[in-house]
PDB file of N, CA, C and O in Angstrom, chain B, residues numbered from 101:
ATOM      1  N   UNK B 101      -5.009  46.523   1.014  1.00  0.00           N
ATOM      2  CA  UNK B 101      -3.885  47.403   0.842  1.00  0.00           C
ATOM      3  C   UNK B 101      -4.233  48.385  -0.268  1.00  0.00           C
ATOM      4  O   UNK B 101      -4.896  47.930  -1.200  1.00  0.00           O
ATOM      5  N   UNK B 102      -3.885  49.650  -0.301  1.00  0.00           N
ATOM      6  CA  UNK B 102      -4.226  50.800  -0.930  1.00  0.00           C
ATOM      7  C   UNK B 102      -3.246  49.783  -2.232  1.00  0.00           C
ATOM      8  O   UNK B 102      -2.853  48.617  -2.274  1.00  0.00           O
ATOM      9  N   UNK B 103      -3.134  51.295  -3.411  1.00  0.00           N
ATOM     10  CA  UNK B 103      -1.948  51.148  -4.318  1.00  0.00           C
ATOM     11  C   UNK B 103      -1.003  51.573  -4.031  1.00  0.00           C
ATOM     12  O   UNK B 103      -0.979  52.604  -3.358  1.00  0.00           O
ATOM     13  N   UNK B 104      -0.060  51.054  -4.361  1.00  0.00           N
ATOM     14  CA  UNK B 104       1.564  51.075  -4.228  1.00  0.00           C
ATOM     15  C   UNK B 104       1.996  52.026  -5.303  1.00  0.00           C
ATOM     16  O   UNK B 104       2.267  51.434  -6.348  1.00  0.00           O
ATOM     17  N   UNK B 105       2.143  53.359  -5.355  1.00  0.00           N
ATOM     18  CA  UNK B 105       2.620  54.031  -6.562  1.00  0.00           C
ATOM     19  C   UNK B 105       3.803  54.705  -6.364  1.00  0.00           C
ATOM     20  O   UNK B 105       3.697  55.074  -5.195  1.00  0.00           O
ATOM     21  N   UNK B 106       4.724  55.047  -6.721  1.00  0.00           N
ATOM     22  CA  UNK B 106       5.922  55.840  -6.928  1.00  0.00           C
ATOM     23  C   UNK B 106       6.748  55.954  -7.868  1.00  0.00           C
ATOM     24  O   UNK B 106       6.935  55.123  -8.757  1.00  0.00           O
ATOM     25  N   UNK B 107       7.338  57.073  -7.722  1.00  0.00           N
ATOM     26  CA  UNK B 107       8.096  57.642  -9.113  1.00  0.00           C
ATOM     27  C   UNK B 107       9.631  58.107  -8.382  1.00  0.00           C
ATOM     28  O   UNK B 107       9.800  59.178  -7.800  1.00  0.00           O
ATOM     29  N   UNK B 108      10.610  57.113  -8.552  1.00  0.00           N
ATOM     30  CA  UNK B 108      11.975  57.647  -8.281  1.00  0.00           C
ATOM     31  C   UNK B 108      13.038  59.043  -9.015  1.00  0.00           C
ATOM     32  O   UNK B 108      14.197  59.431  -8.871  1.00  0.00           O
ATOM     33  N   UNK B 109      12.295  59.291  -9.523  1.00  0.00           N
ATOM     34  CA  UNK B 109      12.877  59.758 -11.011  1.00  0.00           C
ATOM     35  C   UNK B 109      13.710  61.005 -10.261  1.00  0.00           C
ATOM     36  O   UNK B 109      14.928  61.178 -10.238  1.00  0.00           O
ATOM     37  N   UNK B 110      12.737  61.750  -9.705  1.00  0.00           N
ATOM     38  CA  UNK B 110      12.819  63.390  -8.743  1.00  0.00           C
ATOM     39  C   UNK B 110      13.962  63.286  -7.774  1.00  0.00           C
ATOM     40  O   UNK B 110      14.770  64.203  -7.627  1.00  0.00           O
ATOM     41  N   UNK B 111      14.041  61.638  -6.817  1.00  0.00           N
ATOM     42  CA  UNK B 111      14.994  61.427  -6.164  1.00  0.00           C
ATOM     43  C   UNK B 111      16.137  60.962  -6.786  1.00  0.00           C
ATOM     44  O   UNK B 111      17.137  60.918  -6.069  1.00  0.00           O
ATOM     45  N   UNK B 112      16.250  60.599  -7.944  1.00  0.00           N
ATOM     46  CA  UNK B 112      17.450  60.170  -8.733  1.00  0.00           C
ATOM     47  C   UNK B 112      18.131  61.278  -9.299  1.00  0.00           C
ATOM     48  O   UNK B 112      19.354  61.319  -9.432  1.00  0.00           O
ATOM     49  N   UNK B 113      17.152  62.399  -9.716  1.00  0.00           N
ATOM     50  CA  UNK B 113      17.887  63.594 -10.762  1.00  0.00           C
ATOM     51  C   UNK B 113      18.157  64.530  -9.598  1.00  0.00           C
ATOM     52  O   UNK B 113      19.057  65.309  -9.911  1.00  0.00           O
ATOM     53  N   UNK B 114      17.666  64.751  -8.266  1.00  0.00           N
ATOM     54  CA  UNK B 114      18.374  66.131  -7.327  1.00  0.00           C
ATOM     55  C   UNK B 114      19.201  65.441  -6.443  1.00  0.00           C
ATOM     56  O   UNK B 114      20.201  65.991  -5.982  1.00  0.00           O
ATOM     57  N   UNK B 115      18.836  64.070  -6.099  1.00  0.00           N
ATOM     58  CA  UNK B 115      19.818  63.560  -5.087  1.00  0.00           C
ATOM     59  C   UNK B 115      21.109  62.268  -5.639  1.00  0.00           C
ATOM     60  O   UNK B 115      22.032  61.771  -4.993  1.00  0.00           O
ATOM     61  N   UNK B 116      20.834  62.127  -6.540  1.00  0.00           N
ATOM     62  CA  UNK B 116      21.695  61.244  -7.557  1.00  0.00           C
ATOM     63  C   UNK B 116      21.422  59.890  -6.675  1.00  0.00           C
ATOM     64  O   UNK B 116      22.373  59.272  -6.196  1.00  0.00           O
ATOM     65  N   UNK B 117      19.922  59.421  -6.471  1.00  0.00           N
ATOM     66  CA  UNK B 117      20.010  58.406  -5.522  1.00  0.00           C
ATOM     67  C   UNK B 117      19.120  57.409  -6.390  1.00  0.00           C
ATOM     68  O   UNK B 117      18.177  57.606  -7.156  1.00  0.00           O
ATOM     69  N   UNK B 118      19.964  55.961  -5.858  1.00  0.00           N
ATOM     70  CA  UNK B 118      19.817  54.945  -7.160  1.00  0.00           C
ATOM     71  C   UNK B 118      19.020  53.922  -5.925  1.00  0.00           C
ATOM     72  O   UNK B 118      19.528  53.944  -4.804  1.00  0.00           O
ATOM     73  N   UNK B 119      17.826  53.074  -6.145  1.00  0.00           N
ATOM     74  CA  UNK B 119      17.398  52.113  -5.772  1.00  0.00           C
ATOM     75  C   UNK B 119      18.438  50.675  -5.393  1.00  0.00           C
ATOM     76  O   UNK B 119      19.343  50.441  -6.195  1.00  0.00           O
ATOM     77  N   UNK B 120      18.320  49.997  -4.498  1.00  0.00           N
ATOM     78  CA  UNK B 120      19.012  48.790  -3.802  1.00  0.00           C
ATOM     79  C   UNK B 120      18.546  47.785  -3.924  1.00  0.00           C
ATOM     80  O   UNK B 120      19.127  46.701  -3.958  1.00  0.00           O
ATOM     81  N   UNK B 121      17.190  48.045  -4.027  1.00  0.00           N
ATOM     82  CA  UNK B 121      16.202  46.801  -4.214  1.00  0.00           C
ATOM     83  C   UNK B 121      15.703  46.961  -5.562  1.00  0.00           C
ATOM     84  O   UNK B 121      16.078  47.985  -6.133  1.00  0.00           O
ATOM     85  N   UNK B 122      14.869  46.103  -6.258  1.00  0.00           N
ATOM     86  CA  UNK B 122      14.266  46.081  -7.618  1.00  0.00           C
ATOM     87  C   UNK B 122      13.037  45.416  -7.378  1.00  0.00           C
ATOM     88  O   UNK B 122      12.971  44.528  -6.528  1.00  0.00           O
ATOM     89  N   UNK B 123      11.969  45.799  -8.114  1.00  0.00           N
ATOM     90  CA  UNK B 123      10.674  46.101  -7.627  1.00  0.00           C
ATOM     91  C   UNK B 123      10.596  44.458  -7.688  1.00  0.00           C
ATOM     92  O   UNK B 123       9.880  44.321  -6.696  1.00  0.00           O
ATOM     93  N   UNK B 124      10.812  43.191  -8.123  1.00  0.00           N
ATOM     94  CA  UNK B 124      10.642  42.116  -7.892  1.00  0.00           C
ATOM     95  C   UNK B 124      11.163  41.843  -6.607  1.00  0.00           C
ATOM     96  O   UNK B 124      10.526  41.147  -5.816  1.00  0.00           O
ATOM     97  N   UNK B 125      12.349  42.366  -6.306  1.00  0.00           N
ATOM     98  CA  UNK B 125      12.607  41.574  -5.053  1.00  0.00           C
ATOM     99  C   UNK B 125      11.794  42.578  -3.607  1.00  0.00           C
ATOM    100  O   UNK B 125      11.727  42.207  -2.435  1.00  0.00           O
ATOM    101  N   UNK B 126      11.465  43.392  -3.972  1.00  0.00           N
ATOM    102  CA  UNK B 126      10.329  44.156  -3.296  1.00  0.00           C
ATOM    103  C   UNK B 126       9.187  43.429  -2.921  1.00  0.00           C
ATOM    104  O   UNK B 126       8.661  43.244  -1.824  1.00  0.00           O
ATOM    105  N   UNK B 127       8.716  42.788  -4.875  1.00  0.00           N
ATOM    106  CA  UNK B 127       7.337  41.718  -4.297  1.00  0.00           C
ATOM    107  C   UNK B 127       8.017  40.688  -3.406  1.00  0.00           C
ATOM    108  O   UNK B 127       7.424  40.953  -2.360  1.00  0.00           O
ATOM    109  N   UNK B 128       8.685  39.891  -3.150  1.00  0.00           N
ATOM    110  CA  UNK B 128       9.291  38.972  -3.164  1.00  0.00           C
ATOM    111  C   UNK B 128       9.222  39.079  -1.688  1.00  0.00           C
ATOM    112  O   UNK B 128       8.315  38.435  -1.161  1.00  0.00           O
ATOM    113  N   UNK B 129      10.022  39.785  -0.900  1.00  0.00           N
ATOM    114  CA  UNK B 129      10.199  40.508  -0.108  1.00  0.00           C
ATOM    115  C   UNK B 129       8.535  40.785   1.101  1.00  0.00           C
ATOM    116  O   UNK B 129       8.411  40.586   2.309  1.00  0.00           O
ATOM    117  N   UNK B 130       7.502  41.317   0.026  1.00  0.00           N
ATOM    118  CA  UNK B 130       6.591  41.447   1.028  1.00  0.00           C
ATOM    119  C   UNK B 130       5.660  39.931   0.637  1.00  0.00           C
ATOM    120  O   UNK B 130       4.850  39.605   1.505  1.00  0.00           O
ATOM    121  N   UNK B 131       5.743  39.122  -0.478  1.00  0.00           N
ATOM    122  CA  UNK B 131       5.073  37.769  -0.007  1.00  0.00           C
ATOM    123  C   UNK B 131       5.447  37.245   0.945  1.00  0.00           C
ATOM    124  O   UNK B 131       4.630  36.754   1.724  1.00  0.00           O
ATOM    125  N   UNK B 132       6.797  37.185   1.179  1.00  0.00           N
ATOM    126  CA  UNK B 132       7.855  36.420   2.219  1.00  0.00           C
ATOM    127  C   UNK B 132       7.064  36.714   3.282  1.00  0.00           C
ATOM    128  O   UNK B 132       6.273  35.875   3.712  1.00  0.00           O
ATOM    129  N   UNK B 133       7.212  38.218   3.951  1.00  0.00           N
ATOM    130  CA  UNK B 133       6.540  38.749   4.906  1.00  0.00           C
ATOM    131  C   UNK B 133       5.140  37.905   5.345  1.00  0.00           C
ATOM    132  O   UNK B 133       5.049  37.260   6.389  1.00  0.00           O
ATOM    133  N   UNK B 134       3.918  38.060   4.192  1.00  0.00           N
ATOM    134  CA  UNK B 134       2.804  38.056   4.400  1.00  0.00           C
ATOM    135  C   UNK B 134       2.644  36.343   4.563  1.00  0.00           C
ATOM    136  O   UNK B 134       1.934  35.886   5.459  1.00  0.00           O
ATOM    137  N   UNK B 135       3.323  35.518   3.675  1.00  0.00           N
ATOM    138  CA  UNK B 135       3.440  34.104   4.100  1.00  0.00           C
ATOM    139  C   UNK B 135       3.543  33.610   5.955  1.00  0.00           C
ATOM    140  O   UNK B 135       2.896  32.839   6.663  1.00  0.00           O
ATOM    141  N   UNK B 136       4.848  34.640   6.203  1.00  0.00           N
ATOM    142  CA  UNK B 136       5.234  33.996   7.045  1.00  0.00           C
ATOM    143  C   UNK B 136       4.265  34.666   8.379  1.00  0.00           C
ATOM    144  O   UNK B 136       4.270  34.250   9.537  1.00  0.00           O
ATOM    145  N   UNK B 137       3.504  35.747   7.858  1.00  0.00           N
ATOM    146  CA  UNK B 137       2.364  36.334   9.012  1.00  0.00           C
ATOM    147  C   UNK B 137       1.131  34.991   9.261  1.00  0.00           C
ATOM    148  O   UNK B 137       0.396  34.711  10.208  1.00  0.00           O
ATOM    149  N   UNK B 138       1.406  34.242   7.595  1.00  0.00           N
ATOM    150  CA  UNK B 138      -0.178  33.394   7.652  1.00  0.00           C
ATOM    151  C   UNK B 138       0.540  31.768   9.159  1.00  0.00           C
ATOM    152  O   UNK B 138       0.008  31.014   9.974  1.00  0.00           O
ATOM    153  N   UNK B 139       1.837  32.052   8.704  1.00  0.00           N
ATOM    154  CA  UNK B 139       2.260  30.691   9.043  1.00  0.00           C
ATOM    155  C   UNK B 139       1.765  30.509  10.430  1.00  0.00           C
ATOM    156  O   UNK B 139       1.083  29.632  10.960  1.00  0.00           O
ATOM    157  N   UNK B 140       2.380  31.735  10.907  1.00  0.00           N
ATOM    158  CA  UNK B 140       2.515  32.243  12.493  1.00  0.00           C
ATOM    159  C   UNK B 140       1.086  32.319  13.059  1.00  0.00           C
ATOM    160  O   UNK B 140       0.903  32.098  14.256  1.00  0.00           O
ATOM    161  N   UNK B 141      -0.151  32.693  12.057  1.00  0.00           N
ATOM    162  CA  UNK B 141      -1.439  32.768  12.842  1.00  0.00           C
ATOM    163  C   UNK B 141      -2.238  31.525  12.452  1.00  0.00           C
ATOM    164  O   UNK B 141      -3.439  31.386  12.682  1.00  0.00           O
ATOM    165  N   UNK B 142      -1.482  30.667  11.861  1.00  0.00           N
ATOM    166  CA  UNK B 142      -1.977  29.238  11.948  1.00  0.00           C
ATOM    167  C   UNK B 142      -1.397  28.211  13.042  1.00  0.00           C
ATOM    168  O   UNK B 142      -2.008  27.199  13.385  1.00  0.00           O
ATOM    169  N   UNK B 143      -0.373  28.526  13.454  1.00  0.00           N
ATOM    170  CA  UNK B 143       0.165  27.969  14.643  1.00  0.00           C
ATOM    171  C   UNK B 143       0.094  28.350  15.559  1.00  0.00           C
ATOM    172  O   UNK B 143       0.580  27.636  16.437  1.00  0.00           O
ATOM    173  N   UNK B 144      -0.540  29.705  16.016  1.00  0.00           N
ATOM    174  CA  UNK B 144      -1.531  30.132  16.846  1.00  0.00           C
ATOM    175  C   UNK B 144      -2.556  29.449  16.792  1.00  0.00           C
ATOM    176  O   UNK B 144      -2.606  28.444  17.501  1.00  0.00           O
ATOM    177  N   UNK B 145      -3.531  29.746  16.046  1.00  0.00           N
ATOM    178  CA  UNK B 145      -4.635  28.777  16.135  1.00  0.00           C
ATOM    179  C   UNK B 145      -4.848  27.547  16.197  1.00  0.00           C
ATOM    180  O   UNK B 145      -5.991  27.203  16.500  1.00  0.00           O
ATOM    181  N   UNK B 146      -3.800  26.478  15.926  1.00  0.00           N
ATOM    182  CA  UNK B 146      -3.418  25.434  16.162  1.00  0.00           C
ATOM    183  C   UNK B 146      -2.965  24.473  17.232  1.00  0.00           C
ATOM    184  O   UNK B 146      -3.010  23.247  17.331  1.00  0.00           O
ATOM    185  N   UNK B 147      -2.374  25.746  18.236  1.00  0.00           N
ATOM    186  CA  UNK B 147      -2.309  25.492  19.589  1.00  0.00           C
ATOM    187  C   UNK B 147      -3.592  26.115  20.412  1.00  0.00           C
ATOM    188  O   UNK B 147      -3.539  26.499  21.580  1.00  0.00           O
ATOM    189  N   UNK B 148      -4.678  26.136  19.621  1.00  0.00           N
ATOM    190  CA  UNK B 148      -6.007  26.762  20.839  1.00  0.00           C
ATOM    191  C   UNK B 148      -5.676  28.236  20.673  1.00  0.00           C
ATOM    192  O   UNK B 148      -6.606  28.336  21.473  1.00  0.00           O
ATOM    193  N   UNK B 149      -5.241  29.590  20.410  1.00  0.00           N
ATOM    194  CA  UNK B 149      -5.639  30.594  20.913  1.00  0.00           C
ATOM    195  C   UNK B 149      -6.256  31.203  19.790  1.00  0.00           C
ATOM    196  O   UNK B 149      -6.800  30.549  18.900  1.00  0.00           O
ATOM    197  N   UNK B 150      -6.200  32.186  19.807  1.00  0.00           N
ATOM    198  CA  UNK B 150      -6.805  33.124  18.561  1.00  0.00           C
ATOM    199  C   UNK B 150      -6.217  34.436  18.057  1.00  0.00           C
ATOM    200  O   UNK B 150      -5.809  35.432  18.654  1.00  0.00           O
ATOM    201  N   UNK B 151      -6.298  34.141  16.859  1.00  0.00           N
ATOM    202  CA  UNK B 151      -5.068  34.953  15.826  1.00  0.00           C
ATOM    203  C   UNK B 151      -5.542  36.231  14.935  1.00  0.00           C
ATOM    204  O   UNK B 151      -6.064  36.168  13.822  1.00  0.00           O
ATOM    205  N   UNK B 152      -5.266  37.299  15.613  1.00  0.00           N
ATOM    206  CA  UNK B 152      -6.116  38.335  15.459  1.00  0.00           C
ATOM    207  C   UNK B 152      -5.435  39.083  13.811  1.00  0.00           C
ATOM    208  O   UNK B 152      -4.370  39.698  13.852  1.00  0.00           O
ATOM    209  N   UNK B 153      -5.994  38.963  12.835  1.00  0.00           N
ATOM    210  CA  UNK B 153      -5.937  39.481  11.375  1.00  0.00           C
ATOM    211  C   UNK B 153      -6.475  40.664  11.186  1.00  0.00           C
ATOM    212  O   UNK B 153      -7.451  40.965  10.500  1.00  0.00           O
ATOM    213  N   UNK B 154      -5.452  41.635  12.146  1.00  0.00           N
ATOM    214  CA  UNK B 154      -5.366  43.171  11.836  1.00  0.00           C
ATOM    215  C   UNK B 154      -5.272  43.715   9.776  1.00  0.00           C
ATOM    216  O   UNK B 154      -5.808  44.622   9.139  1.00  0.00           O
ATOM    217  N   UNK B 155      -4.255  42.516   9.376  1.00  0.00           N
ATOM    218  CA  UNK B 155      -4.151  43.221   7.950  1.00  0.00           C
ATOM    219  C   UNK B 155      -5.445  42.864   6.427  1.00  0.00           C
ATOM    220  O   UNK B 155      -5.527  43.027   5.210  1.00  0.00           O
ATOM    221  N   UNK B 156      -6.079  42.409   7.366  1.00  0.00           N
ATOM    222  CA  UNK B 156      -7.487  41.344   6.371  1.00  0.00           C
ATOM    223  C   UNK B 156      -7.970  42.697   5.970  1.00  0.00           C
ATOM    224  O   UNK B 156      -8.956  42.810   5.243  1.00  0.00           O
TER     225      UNK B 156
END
C-alpha cells in the first residue's frame, strides 16, 4: 500500500466540513477489513481451492 496522506484543513475552512470518523477508528476499520480478507482466504484454502492475494 502506497502512503496514506491528507490534509482536511482546505475542506474544513471553504466547506465547513468536519470528519465522522477519527483516524483510529479509520485504522481500526481497515485492520477489521484486512483480517477478515485473511480469514476468508484461509477458508478457501482450507476447503481445497485457491485464494488468489490480489492485495500482497
Amino acid at each position: 500500500m502506497g502512503t496514506l496522506l491528507g490534509d482536511p484543513s482546505k475542506a474544513k475552512e471553504k466547506l465547513g466540513w468536519q470528519p465522522k470518523t477519527t483516524f483510529d477508528e479509520l485504522v481500526s476499520e481497515m485492520v477489521e477489513k484486512d483480517l477478515e480478507s485473511a480469514r476468508h482466504d484461509a477458508l478457501i484454502e482450507r476447503e481445497g481451492y485457491r485464494a488468489y492475494r490480489f492485495k500482497e
